[in-house]
C-alpha positions as CSV (number, residue, x, y, z in Angstrom):
1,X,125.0,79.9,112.1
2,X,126.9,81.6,109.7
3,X,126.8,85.4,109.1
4,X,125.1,85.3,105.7
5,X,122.7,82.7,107.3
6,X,121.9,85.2,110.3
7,X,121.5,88.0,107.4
8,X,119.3,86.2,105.6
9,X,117.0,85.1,108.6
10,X,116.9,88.7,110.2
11,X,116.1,89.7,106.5
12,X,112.9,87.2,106.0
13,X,112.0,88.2,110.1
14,X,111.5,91.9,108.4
15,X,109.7,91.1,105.7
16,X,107.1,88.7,107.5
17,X,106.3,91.6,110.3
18,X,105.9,93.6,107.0
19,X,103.5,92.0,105.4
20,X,101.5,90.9,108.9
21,X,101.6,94.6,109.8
22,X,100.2,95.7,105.9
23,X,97.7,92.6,106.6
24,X,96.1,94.0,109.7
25,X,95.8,97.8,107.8
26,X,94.3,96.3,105.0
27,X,91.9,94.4,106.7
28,X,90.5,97.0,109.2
29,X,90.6,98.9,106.0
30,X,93.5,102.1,107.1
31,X,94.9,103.5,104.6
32,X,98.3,102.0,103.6
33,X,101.0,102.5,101.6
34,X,101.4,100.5,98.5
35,X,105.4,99.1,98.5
36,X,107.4,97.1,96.2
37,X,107.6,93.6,97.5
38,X,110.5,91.2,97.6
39,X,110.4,88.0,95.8
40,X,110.0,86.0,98.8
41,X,106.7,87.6,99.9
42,X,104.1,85.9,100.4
43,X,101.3,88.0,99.8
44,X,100.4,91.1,97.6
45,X,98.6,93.9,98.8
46,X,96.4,95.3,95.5
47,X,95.6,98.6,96.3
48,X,91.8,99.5,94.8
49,X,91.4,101.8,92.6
50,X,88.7,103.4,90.1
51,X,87.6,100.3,88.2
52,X,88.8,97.3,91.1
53,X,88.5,96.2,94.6
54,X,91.6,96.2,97.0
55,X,92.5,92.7,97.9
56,X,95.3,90.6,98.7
57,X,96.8,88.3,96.7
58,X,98.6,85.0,98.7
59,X,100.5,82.0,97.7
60,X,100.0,79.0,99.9
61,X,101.9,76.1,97.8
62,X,105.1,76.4,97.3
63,X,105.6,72.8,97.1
64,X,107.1,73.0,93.4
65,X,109.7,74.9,91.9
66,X,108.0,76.1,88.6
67,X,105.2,77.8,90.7
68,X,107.5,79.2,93.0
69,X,108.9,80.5,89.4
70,X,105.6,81.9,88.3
71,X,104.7,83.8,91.8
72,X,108.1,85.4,91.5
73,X,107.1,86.3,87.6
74,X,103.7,88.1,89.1
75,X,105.8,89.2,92.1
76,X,107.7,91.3,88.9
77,X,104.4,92.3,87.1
78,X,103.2,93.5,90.4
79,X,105.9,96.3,91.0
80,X,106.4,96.8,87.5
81,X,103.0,97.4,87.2
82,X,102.7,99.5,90.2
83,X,105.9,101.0,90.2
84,X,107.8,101.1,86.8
85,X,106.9,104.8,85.4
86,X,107.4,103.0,82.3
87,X,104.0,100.8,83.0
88,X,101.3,101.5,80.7
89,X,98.2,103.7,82.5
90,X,96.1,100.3,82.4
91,X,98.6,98.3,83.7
92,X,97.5,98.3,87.3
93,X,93.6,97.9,86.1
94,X,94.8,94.4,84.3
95,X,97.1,93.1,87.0
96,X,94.2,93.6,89.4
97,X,91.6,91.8,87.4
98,X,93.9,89.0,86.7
99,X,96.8,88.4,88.8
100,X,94.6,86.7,91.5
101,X,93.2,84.2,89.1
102,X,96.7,83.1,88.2
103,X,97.7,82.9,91.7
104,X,94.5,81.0,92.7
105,X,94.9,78.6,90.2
106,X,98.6,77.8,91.2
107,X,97.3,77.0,94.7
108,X,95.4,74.1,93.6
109,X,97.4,72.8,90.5
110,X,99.7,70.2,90.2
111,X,102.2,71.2,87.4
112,X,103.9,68.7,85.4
113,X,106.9,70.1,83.5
């Protein structure tokens, strides 16, 4: 294996005992700490909040490359959303309401482009 290649597994090791470790919290319902996520994550943990429900957001096909395309796109509204001091005060409501619908949708849709 080449250095980079070593880096790069070691890397995607971290960020899978990352997310298993948020997974656990959030499902025995601990309090956790919302973080940016990196574009290859595979799940986003929506922290709840005064008009939403916490949940978890979790692409399972990434057979294609345009929906691997659009979950990095809502990967990006998720910590601009969250994040971005910039955001708008409402911008966390509507990227709860609706990011999961998009995400649910590109789960079971074949897209032709």
């Amino acid at each position: 294996m080449h250095r980079n290649e070593r880096e790069r597994v070691r890397d995607s090791r971290k960020n899978i005992d990352i997310e298993i470790s948020l997974s656990n919290d959030f499902s025995r319902n601990k309090l956790n700490i919302t973080l940016k996520q990196p574009f290859n994550s595979t799940s986003l943990f929506v922290p709840g909040g005064e008009n939403y429900a916490k949940h978890v957001i979790t692409m399972a096909d990434w057979s294609q490359s345009d929906k691997i395309v659009l979950y990095k796109a809502m990967i990006a509204a998720y910590n601009y959303a969250f994040f971005d001091k910039e955001a708008s005060i409402s911008a966390k409501e509507v990227f709860s309401k609706s990011a999961r619908f998009l995400v649910e949708w590109l789960n079971v849709t074949h897209i032709e482009n």
